[in-house]
DRENFITOR-91311 format. One record per residue (C-alpha): x, y, z; residue number from 1; residue in three letters. Coordinates in nm, 3 decimals, decimal comma. Layout:
{{X Y Z} NUM ALA}
...
***
This chain:
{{3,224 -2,612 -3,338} 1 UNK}
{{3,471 -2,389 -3,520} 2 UNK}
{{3,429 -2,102 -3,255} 3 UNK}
{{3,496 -2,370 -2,991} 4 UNK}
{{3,788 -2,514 -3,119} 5 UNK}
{{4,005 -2,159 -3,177} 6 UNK}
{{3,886 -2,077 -2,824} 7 UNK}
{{4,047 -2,393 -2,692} 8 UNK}
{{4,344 -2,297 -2,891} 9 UNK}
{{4,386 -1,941 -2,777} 10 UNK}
{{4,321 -1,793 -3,103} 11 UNK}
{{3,980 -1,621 -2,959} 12 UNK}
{{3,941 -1,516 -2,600} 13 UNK}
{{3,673 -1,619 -2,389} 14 UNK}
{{3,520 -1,457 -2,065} 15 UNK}
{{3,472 -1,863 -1,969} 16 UNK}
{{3,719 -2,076 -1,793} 17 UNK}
{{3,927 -2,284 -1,960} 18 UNK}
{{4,128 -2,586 -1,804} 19 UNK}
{{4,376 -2,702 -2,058} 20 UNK}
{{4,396 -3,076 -2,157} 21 UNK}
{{4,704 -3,171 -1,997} 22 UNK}
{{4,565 -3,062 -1,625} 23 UNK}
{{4,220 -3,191 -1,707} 24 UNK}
{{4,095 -3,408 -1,423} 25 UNK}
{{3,847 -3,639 -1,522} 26 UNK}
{{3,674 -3,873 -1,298} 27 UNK}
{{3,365 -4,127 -1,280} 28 UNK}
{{3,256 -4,190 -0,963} 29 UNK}
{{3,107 -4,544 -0,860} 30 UNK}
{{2,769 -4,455 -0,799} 31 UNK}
{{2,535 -4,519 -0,504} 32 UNK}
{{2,558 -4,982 -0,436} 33 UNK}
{{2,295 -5,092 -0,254} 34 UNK}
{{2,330 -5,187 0,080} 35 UNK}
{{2,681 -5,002 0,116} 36 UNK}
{{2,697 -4,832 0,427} 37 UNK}
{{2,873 -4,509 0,377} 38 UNK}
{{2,733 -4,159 0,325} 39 UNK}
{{2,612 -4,066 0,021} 40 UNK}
{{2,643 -3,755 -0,225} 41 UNK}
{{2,396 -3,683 -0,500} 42 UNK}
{{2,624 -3,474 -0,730} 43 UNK}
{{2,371 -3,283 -0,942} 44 UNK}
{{2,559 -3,089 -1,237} 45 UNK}
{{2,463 -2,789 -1,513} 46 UNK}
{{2,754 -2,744 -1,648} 47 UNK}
{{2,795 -2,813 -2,013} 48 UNK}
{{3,183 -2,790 -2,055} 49 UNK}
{{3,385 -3,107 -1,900} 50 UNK}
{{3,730 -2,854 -2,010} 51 UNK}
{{3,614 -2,612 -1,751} 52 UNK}
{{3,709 -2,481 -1,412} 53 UNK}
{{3,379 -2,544 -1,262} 54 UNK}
{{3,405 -2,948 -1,403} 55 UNK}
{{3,742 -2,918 -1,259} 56 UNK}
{{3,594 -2,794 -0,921} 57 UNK}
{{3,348 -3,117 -0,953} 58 UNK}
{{3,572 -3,345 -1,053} 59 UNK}
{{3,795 -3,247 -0,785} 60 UNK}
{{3,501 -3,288 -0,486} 61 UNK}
{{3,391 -3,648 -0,640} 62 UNK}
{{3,749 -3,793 -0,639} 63 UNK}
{{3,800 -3,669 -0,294} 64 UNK}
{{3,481 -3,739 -0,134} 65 UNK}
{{3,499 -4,077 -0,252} 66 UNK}
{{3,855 -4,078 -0,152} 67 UNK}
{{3,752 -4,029 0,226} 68 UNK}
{{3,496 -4,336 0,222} 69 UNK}
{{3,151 -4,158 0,071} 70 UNK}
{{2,981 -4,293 -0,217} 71 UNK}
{{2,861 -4,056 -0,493} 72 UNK}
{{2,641 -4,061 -0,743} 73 UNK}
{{2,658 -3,813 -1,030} 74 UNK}
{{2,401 -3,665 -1,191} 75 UNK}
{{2,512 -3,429 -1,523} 76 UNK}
{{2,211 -3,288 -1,610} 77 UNK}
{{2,356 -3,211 -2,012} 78 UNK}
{{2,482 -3,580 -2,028} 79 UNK}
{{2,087 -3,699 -1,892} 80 UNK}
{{1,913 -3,456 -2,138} 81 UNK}
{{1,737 -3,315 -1,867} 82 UNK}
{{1,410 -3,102 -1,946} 83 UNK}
{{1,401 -2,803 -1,650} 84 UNK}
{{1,092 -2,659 -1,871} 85 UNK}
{{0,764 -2,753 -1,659} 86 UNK}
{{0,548 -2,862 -1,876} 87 UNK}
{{0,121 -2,843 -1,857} 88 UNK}
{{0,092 -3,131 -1,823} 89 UNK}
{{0,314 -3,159 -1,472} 90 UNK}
{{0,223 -2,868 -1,329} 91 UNK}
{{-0,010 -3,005 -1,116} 92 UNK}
{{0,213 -3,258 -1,024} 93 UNK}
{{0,466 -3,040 -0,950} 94 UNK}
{{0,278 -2,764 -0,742} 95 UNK}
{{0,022 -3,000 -0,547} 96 UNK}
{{0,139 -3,339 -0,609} 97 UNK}
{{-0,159 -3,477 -0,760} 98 UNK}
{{-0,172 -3,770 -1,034} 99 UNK}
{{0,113 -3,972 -1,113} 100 UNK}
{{0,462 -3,919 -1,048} 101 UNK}
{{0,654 -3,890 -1,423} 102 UNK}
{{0,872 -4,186 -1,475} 103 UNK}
{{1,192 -3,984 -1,520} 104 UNK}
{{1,117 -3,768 -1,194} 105 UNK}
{{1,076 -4,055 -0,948} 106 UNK}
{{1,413 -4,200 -1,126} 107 UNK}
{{1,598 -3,889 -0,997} 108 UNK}
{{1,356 -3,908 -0,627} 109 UNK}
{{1,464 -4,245 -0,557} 110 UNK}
{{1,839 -4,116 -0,603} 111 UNK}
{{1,734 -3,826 -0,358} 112 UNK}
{{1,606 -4,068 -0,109} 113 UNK}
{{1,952 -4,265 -0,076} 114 UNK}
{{2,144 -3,956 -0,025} 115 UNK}
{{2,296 -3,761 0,282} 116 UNK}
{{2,408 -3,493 0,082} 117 UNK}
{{2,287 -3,351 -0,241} 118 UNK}
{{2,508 -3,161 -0,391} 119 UNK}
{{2,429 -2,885 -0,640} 120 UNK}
{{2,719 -2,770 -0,889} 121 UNK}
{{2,700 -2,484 -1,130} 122 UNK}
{{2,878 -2,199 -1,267} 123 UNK}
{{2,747 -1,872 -1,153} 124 UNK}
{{2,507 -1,695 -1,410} 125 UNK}
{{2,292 -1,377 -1,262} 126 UNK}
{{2,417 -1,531 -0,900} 127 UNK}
{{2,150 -1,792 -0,961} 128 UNK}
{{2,143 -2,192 -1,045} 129 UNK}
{{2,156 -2,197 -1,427} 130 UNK}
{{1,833 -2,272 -1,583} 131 UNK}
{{1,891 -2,664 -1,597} 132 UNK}
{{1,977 -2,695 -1,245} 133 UNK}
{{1,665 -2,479 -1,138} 134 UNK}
{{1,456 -2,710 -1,373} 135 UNK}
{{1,566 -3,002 -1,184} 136 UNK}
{{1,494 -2,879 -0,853} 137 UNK}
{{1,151 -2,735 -0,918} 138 UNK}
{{1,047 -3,101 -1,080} 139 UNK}
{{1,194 -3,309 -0,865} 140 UNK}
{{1,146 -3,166 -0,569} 141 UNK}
{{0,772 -3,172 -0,576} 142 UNK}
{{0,509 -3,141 -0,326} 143 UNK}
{{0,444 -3,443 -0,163} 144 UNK}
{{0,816 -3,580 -0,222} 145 UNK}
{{0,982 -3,296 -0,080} 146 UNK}
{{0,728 -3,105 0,084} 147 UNK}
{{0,368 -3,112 0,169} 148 UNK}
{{0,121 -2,849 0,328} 149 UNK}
{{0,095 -2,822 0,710} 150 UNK}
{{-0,151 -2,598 0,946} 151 UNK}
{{0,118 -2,363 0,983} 152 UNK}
{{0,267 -2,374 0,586} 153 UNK}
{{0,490 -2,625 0,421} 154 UNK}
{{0,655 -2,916 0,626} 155 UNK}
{{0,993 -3,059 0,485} 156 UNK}
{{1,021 -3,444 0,372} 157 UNK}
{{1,390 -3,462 0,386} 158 UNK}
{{1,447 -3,435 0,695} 159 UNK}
{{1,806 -3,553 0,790} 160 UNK}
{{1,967 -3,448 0,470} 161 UNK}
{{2,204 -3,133 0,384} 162 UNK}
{{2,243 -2,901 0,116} 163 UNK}
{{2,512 -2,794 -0,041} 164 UNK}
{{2,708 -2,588 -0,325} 165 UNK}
{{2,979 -2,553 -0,530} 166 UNK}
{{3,022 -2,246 -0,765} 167 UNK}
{{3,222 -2,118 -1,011} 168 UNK}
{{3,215 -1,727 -1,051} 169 UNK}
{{3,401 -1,443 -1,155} 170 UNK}
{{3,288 -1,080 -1,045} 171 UNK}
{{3,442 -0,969 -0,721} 172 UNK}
{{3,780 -1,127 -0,691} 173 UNK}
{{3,713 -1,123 -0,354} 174 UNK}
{{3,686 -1,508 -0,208} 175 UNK}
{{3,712 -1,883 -0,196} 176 UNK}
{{3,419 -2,083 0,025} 177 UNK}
{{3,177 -1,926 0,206} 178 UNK}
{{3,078 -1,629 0,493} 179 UNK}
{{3,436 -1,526 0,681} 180 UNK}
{{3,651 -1,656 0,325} 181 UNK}
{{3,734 -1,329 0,228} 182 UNK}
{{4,083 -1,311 0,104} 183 UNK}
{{4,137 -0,913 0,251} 184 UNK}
{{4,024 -0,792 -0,078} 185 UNK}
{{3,692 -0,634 0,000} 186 UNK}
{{3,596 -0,859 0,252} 187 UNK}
{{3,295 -0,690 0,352} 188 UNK}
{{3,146 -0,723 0,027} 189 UNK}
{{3,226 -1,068 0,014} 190 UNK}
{{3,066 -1,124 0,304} 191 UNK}
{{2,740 -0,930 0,198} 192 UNK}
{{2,670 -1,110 -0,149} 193 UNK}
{{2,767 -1,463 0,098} 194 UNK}
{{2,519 -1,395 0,295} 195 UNK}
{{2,272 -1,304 0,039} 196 UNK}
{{2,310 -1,644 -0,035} 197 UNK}
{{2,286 -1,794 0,306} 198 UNK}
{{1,922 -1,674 0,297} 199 UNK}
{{1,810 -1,853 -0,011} 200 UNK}
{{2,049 -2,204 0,036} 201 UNK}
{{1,866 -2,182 0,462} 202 UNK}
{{1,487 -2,155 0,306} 203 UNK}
{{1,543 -2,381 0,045} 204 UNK}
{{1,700 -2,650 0,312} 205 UNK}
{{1,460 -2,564 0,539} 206 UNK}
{{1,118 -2,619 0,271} 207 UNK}
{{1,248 -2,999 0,262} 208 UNK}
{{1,362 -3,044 0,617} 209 UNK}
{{1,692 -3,066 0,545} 210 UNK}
{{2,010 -2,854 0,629} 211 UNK}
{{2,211 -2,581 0,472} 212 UNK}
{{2,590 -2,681 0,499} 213 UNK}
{{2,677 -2,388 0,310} 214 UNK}
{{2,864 -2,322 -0,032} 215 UNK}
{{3,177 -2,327 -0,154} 216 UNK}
{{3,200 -2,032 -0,394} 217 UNK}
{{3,544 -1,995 -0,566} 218 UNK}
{{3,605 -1,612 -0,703} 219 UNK}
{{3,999 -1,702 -0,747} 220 UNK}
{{4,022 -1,868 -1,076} 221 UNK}
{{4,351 -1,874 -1,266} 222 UNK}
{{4,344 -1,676 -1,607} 223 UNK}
{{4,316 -1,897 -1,924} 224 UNK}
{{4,644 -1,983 -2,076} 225 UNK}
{{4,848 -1,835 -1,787} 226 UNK}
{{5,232 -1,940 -1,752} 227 UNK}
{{5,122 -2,022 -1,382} 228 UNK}
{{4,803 -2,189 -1,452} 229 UNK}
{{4,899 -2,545 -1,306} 230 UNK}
{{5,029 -2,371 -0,970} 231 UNK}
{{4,715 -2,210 -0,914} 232 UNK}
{{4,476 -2,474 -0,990} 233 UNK}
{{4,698 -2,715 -0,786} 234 UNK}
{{4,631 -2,445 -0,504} 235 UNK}
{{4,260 -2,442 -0,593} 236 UNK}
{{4,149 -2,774 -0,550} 237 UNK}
{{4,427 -2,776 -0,216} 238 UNK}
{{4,142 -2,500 -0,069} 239 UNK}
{{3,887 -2,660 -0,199} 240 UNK}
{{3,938 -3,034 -0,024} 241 UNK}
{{3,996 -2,825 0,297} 242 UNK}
{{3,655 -2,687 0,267} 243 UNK}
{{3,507 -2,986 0,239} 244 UNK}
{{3,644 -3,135 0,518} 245 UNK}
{{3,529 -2,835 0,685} 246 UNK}
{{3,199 -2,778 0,541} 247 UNK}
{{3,071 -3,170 0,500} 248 UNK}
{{3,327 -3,418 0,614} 249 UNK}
{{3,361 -3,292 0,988} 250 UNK}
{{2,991 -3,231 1,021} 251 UNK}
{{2,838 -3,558 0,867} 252 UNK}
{{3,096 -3,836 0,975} 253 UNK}
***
């Protein structure tokens, strides 16, 4: 608690973003009602920090979303106490849907069923869903709820639903969204580790039947403690309602 508190004062630095109080942007969304008919986002989130850029980036998409007439419906995976470790005892489960669903997995499948969208939010770690998020998808998304074995291999569940990212990361400086959203700073590359992930976010859509709608990937974040810190994350979450409309907005509605 000690380390955290000088980092949030500036006294240590910290390779992790840090948003500072007064720009914070907190917001609860109202959750999926039944019978309301608008689309719905499942906002599933590992990030532990609510101070940083990534909660920010969340925080950001929920008010907005919700703003233009969705309903969303937030899971925080740190806040739930979520267990991503498969245990023996659902393995079976897990792999070939046998037995009975666990209690706290069909919770998070009957959320999955309402939605249009789910929504996966992380910050990037080995350009990979952090270990909670992973946890959650493996369990959840479990054959026979998501999936389940065909003649010709595994035949999506989801069908109608899309897929979609936002990330926080830090390596190449190169980008904000997705393929073509270089900013002319090695756009090539950019484009290369984009696309890496355009082959992992289509399979994974395409194991449940749903559809990849892409990522929004932000590689622009202002530097802790910067005198121009409020201008740039004003300009951040500016790009990052535009991709949305883009990305989710203009394709579902």
């Amino acid at each position: 608690m000690e380390v955290i508190q000088k980092i949030l004062a500036g006294e240590i630095k910290t390779s992790g973003t840090i948003v500072p109080p007064e720009l914070q942007n907190p917001y609860q969304p109202s959750g999926f009602k039944k019978g309301e008919n608008k689309t719905k986002a499942l906002v599933v989130v590992g990030e532990p920090r609510k101070y940083s850029l990534t909660y920010d980036l969340i925080n950001t998409a929920m008010r907005y979303l919700e703003e233009e007439g969705w309903s969303i419906e937030l899971r925080d995976l740190y806040d739930l106490n979520f267990d991503p470790v498969l245990r023996p005892d659902e393995f079976y489960y897990v792999k070939d849907g046998l037995g009975q669903t666990p209690a706290y997995l069909a919770q998070e499948q009957a959320l999955v069923r309402q939605a249009d969208v789910l929504l996966f939010a992380y910050p990037n770690w080995h350009d990979a869903p952090v270990s909670i998020v992973k946890g959650y998808i493996e369990k959840v998304f479990a054959s026979g709820f998501a999936y389940q074995k065909g003649a010709q291999g595994p035949v999506g569940l989801l069908t109608g639903k899309y897929l979609y990212t936002i990330m926080n990361c830090g390596y190449l400086g190169g980008g904000q969204g997705y393929i073509g959203d270089g900013i002319g700073r090695n756009d090539q590359l950019w484009d290369q580790y984009m696309k890496a992930f355009k082959v992992f976010d289509d399979d994974t859509a395409q194991f449940w039947g749903a559809t990849n709608a892409g990522r929004f990937v932000n590689d622009q974040s202002p530097q802790n403690f910067s005198p121009d810190y409020q201008q740039r994350l004003t300009q951040l979450r500016t790009i990052l309602k535009k991709h949305l409309k883009r990305d989710l907005l203009d394709l579902i509605d």
